[in-house]
N, C-alpha and C positions, 0 to 999 in steps of 0.2 A: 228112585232110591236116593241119588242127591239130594231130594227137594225134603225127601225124611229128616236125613242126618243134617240137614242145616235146620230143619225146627228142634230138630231134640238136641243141635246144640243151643242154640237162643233159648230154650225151657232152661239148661242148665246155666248157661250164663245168667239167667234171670232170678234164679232159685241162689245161684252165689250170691246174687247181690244182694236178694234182700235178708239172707242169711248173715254179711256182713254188717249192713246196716240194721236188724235188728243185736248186732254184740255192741256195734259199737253205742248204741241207744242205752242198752244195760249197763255198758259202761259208766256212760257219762252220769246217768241214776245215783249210779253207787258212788261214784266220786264226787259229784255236787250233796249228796246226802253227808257222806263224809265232812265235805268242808263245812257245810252249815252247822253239825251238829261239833264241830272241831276236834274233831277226832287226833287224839297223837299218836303219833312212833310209839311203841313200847318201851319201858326205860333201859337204855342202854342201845339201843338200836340206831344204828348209825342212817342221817336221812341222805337220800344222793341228792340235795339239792337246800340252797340257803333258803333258811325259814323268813318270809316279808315279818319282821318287825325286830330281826336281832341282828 
């Protein structure tokens, strides 16, 4: 019965992890797609972080 619950946790620890690493994979997609294509703030939209060239 132990030797159970320790593979169905290792299944879920394994199932988290590639579940995190495919978000953060989507992530980084949408945000280098963003910066290539130079996407801006909307106007008036304040940025939390200084923009490189101003």
């Amino acid at each position: 019965m132990k030797a159970i619950l320790r593979l169905s946790a290792i299944g879920l620890l394994f199932t988290g992890s590639v579940d995190l690493v495919a978000v953060n994979g989507y992530y980084d997609v949408v945000s280098m797609t963003l910066n290539v294509a130079r996407v801006k703030a909307p106007a008036g939209a304040e940025t939390p972080f200084k923009q490189a060239g101003e």
